[in-house]
N, C-alpha and C positions, 0 to 999 in steps of 0.2 A: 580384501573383498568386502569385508564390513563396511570401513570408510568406505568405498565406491558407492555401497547401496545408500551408507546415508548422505552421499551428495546428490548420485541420483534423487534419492527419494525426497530431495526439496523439490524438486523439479514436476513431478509426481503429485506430491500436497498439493504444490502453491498454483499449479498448473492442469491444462489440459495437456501436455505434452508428453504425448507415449513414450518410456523409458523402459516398460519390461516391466519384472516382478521386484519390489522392494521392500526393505525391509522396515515396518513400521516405529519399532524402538530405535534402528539405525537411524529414522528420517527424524526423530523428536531428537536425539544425542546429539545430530549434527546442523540442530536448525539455526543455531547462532551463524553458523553461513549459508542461512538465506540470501539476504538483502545483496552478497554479491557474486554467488550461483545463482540466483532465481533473475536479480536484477538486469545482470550484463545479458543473461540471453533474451528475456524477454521483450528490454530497450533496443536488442537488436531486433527484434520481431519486429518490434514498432516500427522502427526507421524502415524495415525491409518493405514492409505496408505501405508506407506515406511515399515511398519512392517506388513503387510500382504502382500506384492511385495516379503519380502526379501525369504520366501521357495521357492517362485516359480522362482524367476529369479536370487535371489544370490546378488552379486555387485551392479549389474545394478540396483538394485530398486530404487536407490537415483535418475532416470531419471525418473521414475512414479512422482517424485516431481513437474515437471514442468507444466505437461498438470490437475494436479491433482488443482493446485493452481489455473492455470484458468480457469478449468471448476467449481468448488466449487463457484467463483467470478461472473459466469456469464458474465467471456469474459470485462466483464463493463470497468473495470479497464485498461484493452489493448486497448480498444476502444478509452480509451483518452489519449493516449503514440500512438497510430496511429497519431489519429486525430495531437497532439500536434507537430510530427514529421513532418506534413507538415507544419503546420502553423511559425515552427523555419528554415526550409529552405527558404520559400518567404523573399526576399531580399527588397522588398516594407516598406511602414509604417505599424504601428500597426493596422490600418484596414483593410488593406490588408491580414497580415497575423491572425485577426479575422475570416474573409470569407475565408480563406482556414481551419480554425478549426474546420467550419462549413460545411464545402462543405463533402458530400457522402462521395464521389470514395478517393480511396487512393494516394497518390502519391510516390515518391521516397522518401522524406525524411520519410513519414509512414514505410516507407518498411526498408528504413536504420536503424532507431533507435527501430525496435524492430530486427532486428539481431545484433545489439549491447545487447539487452536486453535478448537474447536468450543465445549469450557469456556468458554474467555473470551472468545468472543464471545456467548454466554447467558448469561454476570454481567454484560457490559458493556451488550445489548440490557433487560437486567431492571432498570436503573438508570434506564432511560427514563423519567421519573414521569408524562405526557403527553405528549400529542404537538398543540406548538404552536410559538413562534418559539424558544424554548431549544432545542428537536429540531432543528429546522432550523439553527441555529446550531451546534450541538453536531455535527451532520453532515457538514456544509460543512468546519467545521475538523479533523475529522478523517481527513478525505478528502484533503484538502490538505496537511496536515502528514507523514501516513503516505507519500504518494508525495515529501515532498520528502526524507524520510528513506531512503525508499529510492534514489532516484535521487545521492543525496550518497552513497550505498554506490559508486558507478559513478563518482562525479565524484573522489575524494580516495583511492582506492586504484586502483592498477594492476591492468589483467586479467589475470585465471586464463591461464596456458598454454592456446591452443588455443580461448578465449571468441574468437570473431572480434564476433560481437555487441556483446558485453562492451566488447571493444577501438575496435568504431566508438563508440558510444554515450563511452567515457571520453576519445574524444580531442574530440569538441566539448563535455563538459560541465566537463573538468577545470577549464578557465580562468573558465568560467562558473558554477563552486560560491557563489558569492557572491552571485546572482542569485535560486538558490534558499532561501538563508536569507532575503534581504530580501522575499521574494514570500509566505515563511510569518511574516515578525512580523505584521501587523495579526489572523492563527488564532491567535497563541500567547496562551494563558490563562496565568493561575497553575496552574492543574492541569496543563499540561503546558508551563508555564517549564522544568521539572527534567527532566521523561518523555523530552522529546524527545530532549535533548543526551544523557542516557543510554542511550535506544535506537540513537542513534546509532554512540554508541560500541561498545555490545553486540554489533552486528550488523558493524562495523569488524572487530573482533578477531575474531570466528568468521571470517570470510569468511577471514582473513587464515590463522588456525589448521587451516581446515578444506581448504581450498579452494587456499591460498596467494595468493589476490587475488580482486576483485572478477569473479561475473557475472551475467549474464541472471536466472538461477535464487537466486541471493541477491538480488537487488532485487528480485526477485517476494514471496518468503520473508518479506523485509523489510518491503514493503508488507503483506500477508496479517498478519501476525502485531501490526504496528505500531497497525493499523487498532481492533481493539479494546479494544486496551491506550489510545491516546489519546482512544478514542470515553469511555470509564470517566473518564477524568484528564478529558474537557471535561463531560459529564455533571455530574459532582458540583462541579465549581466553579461551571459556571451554575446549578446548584441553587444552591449559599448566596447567590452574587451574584443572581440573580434572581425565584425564587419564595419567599422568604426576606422579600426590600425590599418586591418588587413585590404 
């Protein structure tokens, strides 16, 4: 019963998706299978989206992608690609730009880095060439891949001063970092052999530079930003691999 709640209870976190009552220390013990409990249903949501859009609008369904993804998330994930947007524009020390991660209101760099984030997620929806089992594929891995990148933010650096979240989530997943890579190789493409490990590290060093260690707000960041960027890297390799041969 335990394990149930905390597979549920990914579901639950990382989601809008009614699952009932869970259990909280369940859902942090079993978070290292996020990326592929959270990942396989919600890239199916996605496709299920993009293929009930395409009668009614045509082309255009590949832009249901965008609002579909962060309404399914509950917004959560943007909220800290906001939040982190400002706290990387303060020009102060890392405590400073803690109390702006913290602070409500939004500011300029909230607002700048998610219209960068809006960009690339309409080049990487526009790459879509149909929508049929490469979508679905190209989905799934990148749903999966984006949360293993982000939750490896949480598992291999220490938290920010003051992250208690931050701090529960790294002390069950530190040991279990290796969990989440072997759970994303059967997602890893040639398109995103390289993407990954690089975003990884990208998002490593800000947290570190920015923040002084991992939290909540950069594994959201992470996830948010990762998402489109791997959706483009699986996209165009199942194009040459698949509508290419097939």
């Amino acid at each position: 019963m335990r394990v149930l709640k905390g597979i549920l209870g990914q579901l639950s976190f990382f989601t809008i998706i009614p699952v009932g009552k869970t259990d909280f220390e369940s859902t942090v013990e079993y978070s290292f299978l996020a990326p592929l409990i959270v990942g396989v249903v919600t890239g199916s949501i996605d496709f299920l989206a993009l293929f009930l859009a395409k009668p009614l609008i045509g082309n255009l369904s590949v832009l249901v992608l965008i609002p579909v993804v962060e309404i399914v998330r509950g917004f959560n994930h943007l909220d800290g690609l906001l939040d982190f947007g400002d706290a990387l524009m303060i020009r102060g020390n890392v405590e400073e730009r803690r109390r702006a991660l913290k602070d409500f209101s939004i500011g300029t760099g909230g607002i700048g880095i998610a219209i960068v984030y809006l960009i690339v997620f309409y080049i990487a929806v526009r790459t879509i060439p149909r929508i049929g089992v490469t979508t679905l594929l190209s989905l799934i891995s990148a749903e999966v891949l984006s949360r293993s990148v982000g939750l490896l933010t949480l598992a291999i650096m220490k938290p920010m001063e003051g992250s208690n979240l931050g701090k529960m989530f790294h002390e069950k997943l530190r040991r279990k970092w290796p969990a989440l890579i072997i759970q994303s190789l059967p997602f890893i493409t040639p398109g995103t052999l390289i993407l990954m490990p690089v975003l990884l590290a990208t998002f490593t060093l800000l947290g570190k530079r920015v923040l002084g260690g991992s939290s909540g707000d950069l594994t959201g960041m992470t996830i948010t930003l990762s998402f489109p960027l791997l959706l483009l890297g699986e996209n165009k390799c199942l194009q040459f691999l698949f509508l290419r041969y097939f």
